[in-house]
Structure formats: structure tokens, C-alpha cells
C-alpha positions as CSV (number, residue, x, y, z in Angstrom):
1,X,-94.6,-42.2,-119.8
2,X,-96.2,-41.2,-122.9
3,X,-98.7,-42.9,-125.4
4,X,-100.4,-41.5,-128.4
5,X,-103.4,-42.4,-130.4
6,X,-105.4,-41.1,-133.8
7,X,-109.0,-41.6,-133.6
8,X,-111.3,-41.9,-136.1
9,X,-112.8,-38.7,-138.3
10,X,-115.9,-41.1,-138.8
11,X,-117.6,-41.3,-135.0
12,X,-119.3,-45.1,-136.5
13,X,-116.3,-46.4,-137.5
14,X,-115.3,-50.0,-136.4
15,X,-111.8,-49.2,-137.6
16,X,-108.8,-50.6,-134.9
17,X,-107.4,-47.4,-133.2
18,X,-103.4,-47.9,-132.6
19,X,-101.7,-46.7,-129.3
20,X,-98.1,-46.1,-129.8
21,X,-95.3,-45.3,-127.3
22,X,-93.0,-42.6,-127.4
23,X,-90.4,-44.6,-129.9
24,X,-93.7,-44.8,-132.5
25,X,-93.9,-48.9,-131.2
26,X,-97.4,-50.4,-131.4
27,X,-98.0,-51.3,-127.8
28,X,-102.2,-52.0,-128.4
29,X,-105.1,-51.0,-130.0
30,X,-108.8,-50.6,-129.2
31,X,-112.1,-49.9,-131.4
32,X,-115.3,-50.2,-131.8
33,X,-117.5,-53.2,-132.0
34,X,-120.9,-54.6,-132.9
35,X,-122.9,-57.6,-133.1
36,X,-123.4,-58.1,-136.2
37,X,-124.2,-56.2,-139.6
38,X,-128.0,-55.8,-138.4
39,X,-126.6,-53.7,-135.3
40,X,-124.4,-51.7,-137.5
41,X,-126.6,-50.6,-139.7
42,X,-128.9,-49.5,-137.0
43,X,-125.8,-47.7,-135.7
44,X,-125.0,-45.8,-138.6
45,X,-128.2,-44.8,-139.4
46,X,-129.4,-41.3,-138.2
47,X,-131.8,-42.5,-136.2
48,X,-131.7,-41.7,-132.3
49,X,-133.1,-45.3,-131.3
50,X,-130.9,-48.5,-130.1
51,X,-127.6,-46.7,-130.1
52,X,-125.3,-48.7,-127.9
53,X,-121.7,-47.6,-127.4
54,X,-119.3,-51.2,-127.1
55,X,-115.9,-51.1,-127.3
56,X,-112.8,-54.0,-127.2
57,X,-108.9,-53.3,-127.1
58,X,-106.0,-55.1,-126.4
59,X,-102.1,-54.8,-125.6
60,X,-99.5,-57.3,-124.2
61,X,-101.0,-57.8,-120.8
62,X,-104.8,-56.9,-120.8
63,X,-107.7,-57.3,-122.9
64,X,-110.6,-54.9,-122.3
65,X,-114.3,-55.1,-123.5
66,X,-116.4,-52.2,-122.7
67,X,-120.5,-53.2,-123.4
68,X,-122.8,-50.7,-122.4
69,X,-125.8,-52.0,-119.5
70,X,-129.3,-53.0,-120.7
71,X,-131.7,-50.3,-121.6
72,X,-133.6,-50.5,-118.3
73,X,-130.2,-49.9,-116.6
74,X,-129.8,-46.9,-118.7
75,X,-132.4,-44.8,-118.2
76,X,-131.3,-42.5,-115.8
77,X,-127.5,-42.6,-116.5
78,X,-125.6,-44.5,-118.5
79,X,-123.7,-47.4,-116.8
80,X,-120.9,-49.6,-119.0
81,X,-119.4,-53.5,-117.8
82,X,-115.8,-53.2,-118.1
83,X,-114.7,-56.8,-118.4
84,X,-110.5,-57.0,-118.3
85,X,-108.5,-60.1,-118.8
86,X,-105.1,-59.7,-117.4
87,X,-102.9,-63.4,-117.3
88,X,-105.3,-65.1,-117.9
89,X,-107.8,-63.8,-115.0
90,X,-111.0,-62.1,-116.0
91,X,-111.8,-59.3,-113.7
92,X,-115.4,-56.9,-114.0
93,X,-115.5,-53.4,-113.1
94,X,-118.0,-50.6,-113.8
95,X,-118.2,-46.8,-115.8
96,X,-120.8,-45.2,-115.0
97,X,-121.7,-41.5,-116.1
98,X,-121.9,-38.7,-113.7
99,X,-122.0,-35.6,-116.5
100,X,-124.8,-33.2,-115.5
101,X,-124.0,-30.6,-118.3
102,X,-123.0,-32.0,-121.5
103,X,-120.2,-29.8,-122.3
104,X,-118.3,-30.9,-119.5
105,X,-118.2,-34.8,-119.3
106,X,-117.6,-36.8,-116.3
107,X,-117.4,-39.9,-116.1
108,X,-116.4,-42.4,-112.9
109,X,-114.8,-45.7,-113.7
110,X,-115.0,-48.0,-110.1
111,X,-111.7,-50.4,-110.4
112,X,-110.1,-52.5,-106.9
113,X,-111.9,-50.4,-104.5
114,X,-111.1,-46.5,-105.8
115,X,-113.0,-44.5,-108.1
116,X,-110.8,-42.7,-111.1
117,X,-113.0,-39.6,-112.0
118,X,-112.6,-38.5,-115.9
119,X,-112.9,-35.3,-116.1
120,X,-113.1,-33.6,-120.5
121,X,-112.3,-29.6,-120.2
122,X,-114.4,-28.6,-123.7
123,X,-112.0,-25.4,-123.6
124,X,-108.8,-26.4,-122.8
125,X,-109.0,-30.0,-124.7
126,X,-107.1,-31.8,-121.8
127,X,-109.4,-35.3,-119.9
128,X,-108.0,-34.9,-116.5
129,X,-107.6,-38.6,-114.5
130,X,-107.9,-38.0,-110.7
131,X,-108.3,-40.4,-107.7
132,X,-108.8,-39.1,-104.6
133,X,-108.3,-35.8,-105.9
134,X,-105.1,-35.7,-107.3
135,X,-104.2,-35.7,-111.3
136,X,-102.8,-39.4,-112.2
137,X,-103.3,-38.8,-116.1
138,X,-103.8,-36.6,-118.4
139,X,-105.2,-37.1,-122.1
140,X,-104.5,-34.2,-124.1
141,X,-105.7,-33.5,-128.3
142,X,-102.5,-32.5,-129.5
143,X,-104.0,-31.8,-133.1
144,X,-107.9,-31.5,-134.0
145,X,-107.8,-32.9,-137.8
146,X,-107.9,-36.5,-137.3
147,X,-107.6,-36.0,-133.4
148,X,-104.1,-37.2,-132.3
149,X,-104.5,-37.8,-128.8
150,X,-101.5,-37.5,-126.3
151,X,-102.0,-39.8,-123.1
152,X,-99.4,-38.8,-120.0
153,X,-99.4,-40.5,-116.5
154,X,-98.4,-38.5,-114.1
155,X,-98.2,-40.2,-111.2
156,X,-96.0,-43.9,-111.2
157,X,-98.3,-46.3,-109.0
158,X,-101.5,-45.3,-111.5
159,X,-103.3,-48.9,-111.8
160,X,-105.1,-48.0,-115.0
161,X,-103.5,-49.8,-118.7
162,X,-103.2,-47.6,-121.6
163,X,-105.9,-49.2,-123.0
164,X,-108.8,-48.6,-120.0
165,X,-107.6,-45.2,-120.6
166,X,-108.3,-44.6,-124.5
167,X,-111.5,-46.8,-124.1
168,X,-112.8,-45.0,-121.2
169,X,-111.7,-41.8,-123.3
170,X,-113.3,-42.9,-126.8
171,X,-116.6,-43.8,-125.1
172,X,-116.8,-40.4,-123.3
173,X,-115.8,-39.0,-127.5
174,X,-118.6,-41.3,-128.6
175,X,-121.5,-40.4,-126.3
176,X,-120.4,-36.6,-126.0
């Protein structure tokens, strides 16, 4: 199954990013968020100091909402709380960063006891999702100017929503 997004040109923007499905069907969205206008002006600005990286999305079943861990948390690596309401039944999980050169991301998100490693090839444009080291999905740019994004799943048992997927993906975008 196939899903595909456009993000943003503007990295600050808190503008509602649309998934749709293979018939061009809305099935979700996801964006950024902040806590008020204070926050996003602090944000946008160019200065390197308080940048925190939350984002919210939604489809038919879940509801996610990525907020990134305090600043003492932080100061090693970068951990996220991934809070996802499905039926009614709120459920916490954690992203935490594992990149130790920046041009080639990794990220580990820790959902019902397995660990789904994100892997962003800089030179091949393709986010590889493995657990226990086999490709379940695959995120692909299928055009660089606005950056359409193609998301595949490769494998049919893959307990990941399309919309941990472009959250997870558009956080790894944001921070790298």
C-alpha cells in the first residue's frame, strides 16, 4: 500500500501536511505545532536557543502527538514522547535519536516491545523502516521542489499508522 505526502518548502511552517492514498483520498494529516505565539516567534527566529521540535497528526483510527523531552533529557541525544490515541485508548511510546554523523540520520522509535530503526540515505533519498533487520517501509522523495514524499510498506503485519510514519519522518526532516 501506498501513501503520499508534500511537505512544507518553509521548515517553520505550522501548515497541516495531507497524506493521501493511492486514489488521491485524504486519509490524515500531520503538522507542526506550538504553544503559543511567544514559542513561535522564538521558533522562527534565527536564533539557535529553545528550538523544540512538536508535532500532532491525525487519521481515522489514531491520533499522534510527538513533544520533544525536557532540556535536561536532551542533552546528550535527543529523546521525543510519542503519545497515540487509538479507540479511544492513549498509549506512550518513545523516539529517541541514535545519529552519530549527521548526514546519515537514525533514529529508533520503541513501540509494544520492538524497536523500528529509521534509517535517511542522504544519496539515494529513500528512509528505510527495519525491525529486526528486515525493511518493513520505505519513504521515498519522489520530487525535491516542494518534496512529495512516497510512503510504501513492504511488509503486511507492519504495526506502525501512516501517520507515526510521516511524523517520525518530518521530525528526522526538521532536526536534520
Amino acid at each position: 500500500m501506498n501513501f503520499y505526502a508534500v511537505l512544507p518548502m518553509w521548515r517553520d511552517s505550522s501548515k497541516r501536511i495531507t497524506i493521501h492514498n493511492e486514489e488521491d483520498v485524504e486519509v490524515g494529516f500531520i503538522g507542526r505545532k506550538y504553544k503559543n505565539k511567544w514559542d513561535k516567534l522564538i521558533q522562527t527566529s534565527s536564533l539557535p536557543i529553545g528550538r523544540k521540535i512538536n508535532v500532532y497528526g491525525e487519521n481515522k483510527a489514531h491520533v499522534i502527538d510527538i513533544q520533544e523531552q525536557s532540556f535536561k533529557s536532551n542533552l546528550l541525544k535527543m529523546k521525543w514522547d510519542v503519545s497515540l490515541t487509538h479507540a479511544d485508548q492513549v498509549n506512550q511510546y518513545l523516539l529517541e535519536d541514535k545519529t552519530k554523523i549527521s548526514t546519515n540520520p537514525r533514529m529508533v522509535y520503541s513501540k509494544n516491545d520492538k524497536e523500528y530503526l529509521l534509517k535517511k540515505e542522504m544519496f539515494n533519498r529513500v528512509c528505510e523502516v527495519q525491525v529486526d533487520n528486515q525493511v518493513c517501509a520505505k519513504i521515498s522523495i519522489e520530487k525535491k521542489i516542494p518534496l512529495s514524499l512516497k510512503i510504501s510498506y513492504l511488509a503486511e503485519d507492519v504495526d506502525l499508522s501512516v501517520v507515526e510514519l510521516l511524523g517520525i519522518y518530518y521530525i528526522i526532516t526538521l532536526t536534520y
